[in-house]
C-alpha positions as CSV (number, residue, x, y, z in Angstrom):
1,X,0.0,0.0,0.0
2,X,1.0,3.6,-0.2
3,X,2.7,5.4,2.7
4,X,2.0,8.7,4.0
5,X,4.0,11.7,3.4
6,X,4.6,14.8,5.7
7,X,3.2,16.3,2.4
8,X,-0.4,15.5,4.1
9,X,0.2,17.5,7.2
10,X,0.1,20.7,4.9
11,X,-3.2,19.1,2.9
12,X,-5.1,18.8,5.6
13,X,-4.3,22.0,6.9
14,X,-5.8,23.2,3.4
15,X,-9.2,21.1,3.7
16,X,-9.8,22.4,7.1
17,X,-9.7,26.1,5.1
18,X,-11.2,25.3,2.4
19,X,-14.6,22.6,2.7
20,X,-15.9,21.2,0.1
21,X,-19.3,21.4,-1.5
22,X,-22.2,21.3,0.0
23,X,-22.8,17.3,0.1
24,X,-25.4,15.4,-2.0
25,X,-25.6,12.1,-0.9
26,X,-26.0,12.9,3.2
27,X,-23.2,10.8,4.3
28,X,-21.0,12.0,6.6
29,X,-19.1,11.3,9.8
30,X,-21.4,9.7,12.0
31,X,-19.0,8.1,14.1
32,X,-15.5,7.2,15.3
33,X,-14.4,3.8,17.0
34,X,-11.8,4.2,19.4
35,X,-9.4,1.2,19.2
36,X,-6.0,2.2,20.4
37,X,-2.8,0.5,19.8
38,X,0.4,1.8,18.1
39,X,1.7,1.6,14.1
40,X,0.9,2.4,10.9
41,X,-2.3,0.6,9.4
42,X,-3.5,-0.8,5.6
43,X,-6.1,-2.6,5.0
44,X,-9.6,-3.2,6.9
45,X,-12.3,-5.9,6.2
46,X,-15.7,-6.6,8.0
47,X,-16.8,-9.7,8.5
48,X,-20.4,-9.5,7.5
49,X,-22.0,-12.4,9.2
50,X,-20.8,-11.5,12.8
51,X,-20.6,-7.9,12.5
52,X,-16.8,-8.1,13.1
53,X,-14.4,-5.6,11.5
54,X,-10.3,-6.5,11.5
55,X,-7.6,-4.3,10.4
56,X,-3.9,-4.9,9.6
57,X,-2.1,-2.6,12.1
58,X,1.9,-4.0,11.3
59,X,2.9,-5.6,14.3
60,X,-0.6,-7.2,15.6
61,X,-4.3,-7.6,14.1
62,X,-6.9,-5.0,15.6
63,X,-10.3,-6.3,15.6
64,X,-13.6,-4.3,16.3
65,X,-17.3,-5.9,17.6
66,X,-19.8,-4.1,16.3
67,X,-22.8,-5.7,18.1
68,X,-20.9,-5.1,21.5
69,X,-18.7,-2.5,20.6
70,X,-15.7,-4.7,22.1
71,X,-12.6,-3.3,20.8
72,X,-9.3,-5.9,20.9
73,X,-6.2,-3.5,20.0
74,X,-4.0,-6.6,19.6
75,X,-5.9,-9.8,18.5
76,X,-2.8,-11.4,16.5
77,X,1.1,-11.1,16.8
78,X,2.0,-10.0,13.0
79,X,4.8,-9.4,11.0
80,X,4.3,-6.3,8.7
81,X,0.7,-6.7,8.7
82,X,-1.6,-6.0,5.6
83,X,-4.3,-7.7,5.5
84,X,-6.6,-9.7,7.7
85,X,-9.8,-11.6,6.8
86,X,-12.8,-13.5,8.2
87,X,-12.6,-17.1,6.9
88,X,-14.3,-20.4,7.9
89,X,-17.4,-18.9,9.2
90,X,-16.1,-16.2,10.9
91,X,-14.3,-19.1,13.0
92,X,-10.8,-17.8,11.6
93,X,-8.9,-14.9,10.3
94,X,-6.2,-14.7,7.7
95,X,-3.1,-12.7,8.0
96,X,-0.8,-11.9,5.3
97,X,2.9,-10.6,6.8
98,X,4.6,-8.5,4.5
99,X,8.2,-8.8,6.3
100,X,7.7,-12.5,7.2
101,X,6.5,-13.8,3.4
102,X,4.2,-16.0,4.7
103,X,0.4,-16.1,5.5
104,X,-1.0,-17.4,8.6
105,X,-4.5,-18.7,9.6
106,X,-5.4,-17.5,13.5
107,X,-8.0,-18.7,15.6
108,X,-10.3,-15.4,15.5
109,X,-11.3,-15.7,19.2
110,X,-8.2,-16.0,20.8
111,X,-5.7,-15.0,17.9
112,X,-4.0,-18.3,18.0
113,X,-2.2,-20.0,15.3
114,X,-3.7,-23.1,13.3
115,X,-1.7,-22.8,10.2
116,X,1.1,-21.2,8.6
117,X,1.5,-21.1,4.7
118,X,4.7,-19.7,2.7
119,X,3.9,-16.9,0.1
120,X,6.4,-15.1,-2.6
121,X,7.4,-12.0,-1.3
122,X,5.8,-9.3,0.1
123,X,2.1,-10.7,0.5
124,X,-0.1,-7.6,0.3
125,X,-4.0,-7.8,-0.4
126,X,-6.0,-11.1,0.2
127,X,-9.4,-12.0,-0.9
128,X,-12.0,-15.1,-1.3
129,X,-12.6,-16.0,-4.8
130,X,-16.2,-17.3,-4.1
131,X,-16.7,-19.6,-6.9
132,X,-13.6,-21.8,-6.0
133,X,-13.4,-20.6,-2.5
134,X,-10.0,-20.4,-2.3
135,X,-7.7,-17.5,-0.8
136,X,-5.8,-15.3,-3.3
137,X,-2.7,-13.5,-2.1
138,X,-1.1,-10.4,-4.3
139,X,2.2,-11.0,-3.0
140,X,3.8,-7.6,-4.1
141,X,7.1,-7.9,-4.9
142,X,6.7,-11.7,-6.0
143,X,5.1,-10.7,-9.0
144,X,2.4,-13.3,-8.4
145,X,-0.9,-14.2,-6.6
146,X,-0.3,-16.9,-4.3
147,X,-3.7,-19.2,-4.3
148,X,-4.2,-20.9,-0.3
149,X,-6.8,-24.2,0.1
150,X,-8.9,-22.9,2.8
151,X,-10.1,-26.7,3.1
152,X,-6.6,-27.9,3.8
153,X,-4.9,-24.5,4.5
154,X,-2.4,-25.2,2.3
155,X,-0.7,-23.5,-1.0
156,X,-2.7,-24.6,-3.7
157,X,-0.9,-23.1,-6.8
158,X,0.3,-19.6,-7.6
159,X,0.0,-17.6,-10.9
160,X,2.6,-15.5,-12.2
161,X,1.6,-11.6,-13.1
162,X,4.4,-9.6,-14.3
163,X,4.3,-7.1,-11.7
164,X,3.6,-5.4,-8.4
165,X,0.7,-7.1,-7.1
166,X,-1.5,-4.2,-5.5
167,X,-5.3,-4.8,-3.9
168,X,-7.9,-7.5,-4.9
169,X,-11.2,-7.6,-6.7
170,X,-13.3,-10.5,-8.2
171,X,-16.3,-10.7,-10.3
172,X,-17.9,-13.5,-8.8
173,X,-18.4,-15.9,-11.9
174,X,-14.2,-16.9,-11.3
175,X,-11.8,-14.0,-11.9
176,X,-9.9,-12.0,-9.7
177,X,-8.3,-8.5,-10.6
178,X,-5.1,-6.2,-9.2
179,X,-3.4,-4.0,-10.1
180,X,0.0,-3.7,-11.2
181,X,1.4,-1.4,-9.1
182,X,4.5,-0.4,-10.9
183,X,3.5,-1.1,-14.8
184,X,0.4,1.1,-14.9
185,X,-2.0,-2.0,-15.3
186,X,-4.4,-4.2,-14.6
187,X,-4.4,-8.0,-15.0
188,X,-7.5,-10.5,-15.0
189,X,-6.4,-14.3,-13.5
190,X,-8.9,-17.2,-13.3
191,X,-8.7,-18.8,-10.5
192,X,-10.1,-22.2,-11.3
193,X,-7.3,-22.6,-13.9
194,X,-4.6,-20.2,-11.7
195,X,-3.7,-18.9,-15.3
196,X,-3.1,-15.5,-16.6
197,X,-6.1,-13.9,-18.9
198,X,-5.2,-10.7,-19.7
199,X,-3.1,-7.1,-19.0
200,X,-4.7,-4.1,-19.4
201,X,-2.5,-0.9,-19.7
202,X,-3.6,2.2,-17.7
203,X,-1.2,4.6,-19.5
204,X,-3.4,7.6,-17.5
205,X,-3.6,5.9,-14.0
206,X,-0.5,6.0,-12.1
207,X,0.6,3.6,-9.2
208,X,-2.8,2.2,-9.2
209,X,-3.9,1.0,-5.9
210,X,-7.2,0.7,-4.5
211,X,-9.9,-1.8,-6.8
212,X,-13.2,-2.6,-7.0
213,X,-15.4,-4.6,-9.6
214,X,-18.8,-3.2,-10.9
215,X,-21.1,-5.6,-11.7
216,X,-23.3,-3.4,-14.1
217,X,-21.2,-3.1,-17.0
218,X,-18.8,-4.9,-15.6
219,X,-16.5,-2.3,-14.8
220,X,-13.2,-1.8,-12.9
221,X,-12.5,1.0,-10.6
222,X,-8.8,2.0,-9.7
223,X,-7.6,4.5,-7.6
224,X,-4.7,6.1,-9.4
225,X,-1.5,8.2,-7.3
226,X,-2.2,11.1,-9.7
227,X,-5.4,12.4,-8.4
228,X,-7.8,10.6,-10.2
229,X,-10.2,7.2,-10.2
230,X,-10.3,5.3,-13.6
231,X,-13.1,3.5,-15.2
232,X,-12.1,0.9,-17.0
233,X,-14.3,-2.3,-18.7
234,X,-13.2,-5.3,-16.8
235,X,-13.1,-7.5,-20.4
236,X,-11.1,-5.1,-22.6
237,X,-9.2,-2.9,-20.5
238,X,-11.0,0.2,-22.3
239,X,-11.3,3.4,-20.3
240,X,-14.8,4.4,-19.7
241,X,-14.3,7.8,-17.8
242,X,-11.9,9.3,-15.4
243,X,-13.1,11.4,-12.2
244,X,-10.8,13.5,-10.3
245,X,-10.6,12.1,-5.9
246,X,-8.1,13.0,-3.3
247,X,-4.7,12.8,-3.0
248,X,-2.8,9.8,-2.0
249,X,-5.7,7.3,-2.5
250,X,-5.4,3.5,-1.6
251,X,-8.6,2.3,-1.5
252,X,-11.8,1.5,-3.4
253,X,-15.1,0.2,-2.6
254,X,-18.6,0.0,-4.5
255,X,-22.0,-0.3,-2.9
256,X,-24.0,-2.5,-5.7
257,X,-27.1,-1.4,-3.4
258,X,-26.9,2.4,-3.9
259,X,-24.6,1.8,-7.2
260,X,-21.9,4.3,-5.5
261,X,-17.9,3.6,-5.6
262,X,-15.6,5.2,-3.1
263,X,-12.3,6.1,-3.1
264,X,-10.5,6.8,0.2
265,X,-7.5,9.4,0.4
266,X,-4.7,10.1,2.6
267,X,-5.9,13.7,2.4
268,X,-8.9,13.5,4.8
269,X,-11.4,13.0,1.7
270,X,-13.9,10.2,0.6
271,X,-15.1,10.7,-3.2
272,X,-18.4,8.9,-3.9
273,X,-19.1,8.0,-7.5
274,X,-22.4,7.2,-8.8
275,X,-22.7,4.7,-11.3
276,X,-26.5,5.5,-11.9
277,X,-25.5,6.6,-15.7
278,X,-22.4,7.4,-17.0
279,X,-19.7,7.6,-13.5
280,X,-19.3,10.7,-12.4
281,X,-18.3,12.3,-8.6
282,X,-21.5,13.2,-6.4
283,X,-20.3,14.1,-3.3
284,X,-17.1,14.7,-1.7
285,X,-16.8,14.0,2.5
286,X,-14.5,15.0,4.9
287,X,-13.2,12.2,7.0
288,X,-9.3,12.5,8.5
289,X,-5.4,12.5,7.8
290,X,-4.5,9.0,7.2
291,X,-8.3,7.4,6.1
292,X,-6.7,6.2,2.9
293,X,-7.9,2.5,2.8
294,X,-11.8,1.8,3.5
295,X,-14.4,-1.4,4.2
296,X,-17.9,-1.5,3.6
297,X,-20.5,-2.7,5.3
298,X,-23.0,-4.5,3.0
299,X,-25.7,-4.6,6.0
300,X,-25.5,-0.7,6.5
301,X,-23.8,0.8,3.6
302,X,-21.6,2.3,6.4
303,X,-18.3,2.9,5.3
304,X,-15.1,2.3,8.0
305,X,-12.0,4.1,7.1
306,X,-9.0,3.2,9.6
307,X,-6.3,6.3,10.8
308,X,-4.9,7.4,14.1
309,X,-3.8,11.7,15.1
310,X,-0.7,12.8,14.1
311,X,1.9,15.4,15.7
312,X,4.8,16.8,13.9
313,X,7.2,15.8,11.0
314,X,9.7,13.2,12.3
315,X,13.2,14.8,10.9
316,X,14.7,11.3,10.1
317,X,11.9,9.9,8.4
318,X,10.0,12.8,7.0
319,X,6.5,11.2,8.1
320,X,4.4,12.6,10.1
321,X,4.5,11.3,13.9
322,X,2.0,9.2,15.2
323,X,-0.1,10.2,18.7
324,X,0.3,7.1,20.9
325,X,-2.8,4.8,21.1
326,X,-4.8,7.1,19.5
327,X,-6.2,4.4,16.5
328,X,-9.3,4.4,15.2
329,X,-11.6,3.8,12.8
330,X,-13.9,6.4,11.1
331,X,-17.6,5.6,10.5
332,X,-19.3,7.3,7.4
333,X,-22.5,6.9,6.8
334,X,-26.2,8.9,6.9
């Protein structure tokens, strides 16, 4: 995923001045979930059936009840944490380690350890592929999607892709999508076949990141580093429209219920898209510094963007500082 850059400190300084336009949709911030915990953060995932939400936050997995409103700051020891999600039920979690090139499956109770699978390097993004039901990994710098047997939790098979795996999308009917982070691109694998479709260039859509599938049309959204979301069609790579978002976006969603996309950005902004005609932006909310990867919640249509506060520019690094134990996750919604 993306990083931060003490760039933002000075952006959100600038929103704070200057709001945006009067919203159209209604959604706004309607809530913030105290969590706590220290480290930097990627991705989030709820876990529809049990009203659970789980974030990647590097060295542990942060976990959220929403029927109690139980907060767990450290669930799961991990190693460069990126993404954790509900599997078996809701029974287990999967965790993809970035600096440890492995996956593990945890116990999502206790946060114990039932299996550990190797991974190419760098895993990153993880989804279910629903028609197979198996686990796909975008291991980063492997170049490849890593496919895991959630029967067996075991490798099953891994496809090479040419480049910087980056986020996860399927289409339900057997194909998953990412991005290629560093080639400008988007590839289509099946998974039943772990084989290599297709490679769509997005000469217009820089470091893509965030990705989400549209069913109607069958579209692809990407979050692009240079300011703006691309449209493409999922079959021929074609662009469809572009629309400008935020800056420093890493995430994308889409609400098939109210036919809206989102793209989250480490700039404090949320850009909804409707997909009711031809794409364009319809609203633009103010969340917080660092909300730059989102979930949805099917159930809801509330939105849950993970950040924390920050203080001043560390010298040595040039990132902003983060406020101890002050994680959280923002709730959008009407």
């Amino acid at each position: 995923m993306m990083k931060i850059t003490c760039s933002l400190v000075a952006l959100a300084f600038a929103l704070s001045v200057n709001p945006a336009a009067a919203q159209s949709t209604g959604l706004k911030v309607v809530d913030q979930l105290k969590i706590g915990g220290d480290g930097r953060w990627d991705y989030i995932s709820i876990d529809q059936a049990n009203q659970k939400i789980y974030v990647a936050h590097d060295t542990a997995i942060s976990a959220f009840d929403l029927k109690t409103g139980k907060a767990t700051p450290h669930l799961a020891d991990a190693q460069g944490a990126h993404a954790a999600l509900a599997i078996h039920g809701g029974a287990d979690i999967l965790v993809t380690h970035g600096k440890a090139d492995m996956v593990t499956i945890n116990d999502a109770t206790t946060g114990a350890v039932k299996a550990t699978i190797k991974t190419d390097v760098k895993p990153d993004a993880a989804i279910i592929e629903p028609v197979t039901g198996k686990a796909f990994i975008m291991a980063n710098e492997g170049n490849a999607l890593d496919a895991i047997d959630l029967t067996t939790n075991t490798a099953a098979g891994r496809v090479d892709i040419g480049g910087n795996a980056e986020s996860a999308a399927v289409d339900g009917q057997g194909l998953v999508f990412t991005h290629l982070e560093d080639k400008n691109a988007f590839v289509v694998v099946d998974a039943a076949t772990l084989t290599l479709k297709a490679t769509h260039d997005m000469k217009d859509c820089e470091e893509p990141s965030g990705i989400a599938f549209i069913p109607d049309g069958r579209l692809i959204l990407s979050a692009c580093q240079n300011g703006i979301a691309r449209i493409s069609n999922a079959d021929t790579g074609a662009e469809v429209a572009t629309v400008k978002v935020g800056a420093h976006p890493d995430g994308a969603l889409y609400d098939a219920r109210a036919k809206l996309g989102y793209i989250p950005a480490g700039d404090g902004t949320l850009t909804v898209i409707s997909f009711d005609g031809a794409p364009h932006v319809v609203d633009t909310i103010q969340t917080k510094m660092g909300a730059k990867t989102a979930g949805l919640n099917t159930d809801t249509g509330r939105i849950y963007l993970p950040t924390a506060d920050f203080g001043a520019v560390d010298a040595k690094t040039g990132k902003p500082t983060i406020v101890p134990d002050s994680f959280a996750v923002i709730v959008v919604g009407h």
